[in-house]
C-alpha positions in Angstrom: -27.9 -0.4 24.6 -29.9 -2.3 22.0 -28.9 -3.8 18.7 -29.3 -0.9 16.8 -27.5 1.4 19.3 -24.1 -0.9 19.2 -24.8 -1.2 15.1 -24.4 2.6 15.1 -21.4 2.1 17.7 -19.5 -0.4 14.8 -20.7 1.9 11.7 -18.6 4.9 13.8 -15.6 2.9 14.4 -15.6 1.5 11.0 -15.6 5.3 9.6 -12.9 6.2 12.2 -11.0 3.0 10.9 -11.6 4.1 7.1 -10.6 8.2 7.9 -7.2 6.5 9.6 -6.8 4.5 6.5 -7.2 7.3 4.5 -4.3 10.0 6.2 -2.3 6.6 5.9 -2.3 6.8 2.4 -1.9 10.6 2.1 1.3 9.8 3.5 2.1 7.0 1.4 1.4 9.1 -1.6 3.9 11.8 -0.1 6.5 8.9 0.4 6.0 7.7 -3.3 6.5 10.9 -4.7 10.0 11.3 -2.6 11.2 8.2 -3.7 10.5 8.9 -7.3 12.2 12.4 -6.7 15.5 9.6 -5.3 14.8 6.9 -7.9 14.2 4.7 -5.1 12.3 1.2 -5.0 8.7 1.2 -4.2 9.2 -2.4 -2.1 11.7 -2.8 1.0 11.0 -6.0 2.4 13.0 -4.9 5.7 10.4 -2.1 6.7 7.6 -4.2 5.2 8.6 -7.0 8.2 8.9 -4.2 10.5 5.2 -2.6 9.9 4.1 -6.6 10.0 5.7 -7.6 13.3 4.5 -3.9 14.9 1.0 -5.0 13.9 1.8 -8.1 15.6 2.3 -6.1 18.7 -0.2 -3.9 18.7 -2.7 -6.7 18.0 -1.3 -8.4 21.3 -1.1 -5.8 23.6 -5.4 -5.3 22.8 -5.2 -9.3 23.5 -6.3 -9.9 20.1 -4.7 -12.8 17.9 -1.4 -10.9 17.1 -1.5 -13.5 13.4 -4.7 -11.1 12.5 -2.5 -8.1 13.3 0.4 -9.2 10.9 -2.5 -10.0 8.4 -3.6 -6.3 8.7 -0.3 -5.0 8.3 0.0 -6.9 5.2 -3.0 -5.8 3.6 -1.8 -2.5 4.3 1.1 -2.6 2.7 -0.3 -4.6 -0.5 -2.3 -1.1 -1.0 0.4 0.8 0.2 2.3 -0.6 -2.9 -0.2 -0.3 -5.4 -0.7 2.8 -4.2 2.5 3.3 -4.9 3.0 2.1 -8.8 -0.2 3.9 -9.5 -2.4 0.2 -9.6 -5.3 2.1 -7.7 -7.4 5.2 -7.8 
């Protein structure tokens, strides 16, 4: 492979990555419309450590640095909750 060929490679992950991203959030809209259906908070900062430390995991069982994983998983779940209170579009 050339340059080019693993640029490609990175541009097709990155749209997998963004398409994953994506159903994610489909679900997160479907879990903020349930909890305003229960009059339930947006946040709980038990499932939020949860998601975070599974990150962790995942991240380490690929033998990549499992701190970038729990960064991930907190990115996530910063637009998870905007998502959620209707801060994003």
């Amino acid at each position: 492979m050339n340059l080019e060929d693993y640029r490609r490679e990175i541009d097709r992950v990155n749209a997998e990555i963004v398409d994953a991203v994506s159903r994610r959030m489909n679900v997160v809209k479907e879990i903020s419309e349930y909890k305003k259906e229960k009059s339930l908070d947006v946040g709980d900062n038990s499932r939020q450590e949860k998601i975070k430390q599974e990150f962790e995991k995942l991240f380490d069982r690929e033998e990549l640095p499992k701190e970038k994983g729990r960064e991930l998983g907190r990115l996530l779940i910063e637009i998870e909750i905007e998502e959620e209170r209707g801060e994003t579009g």
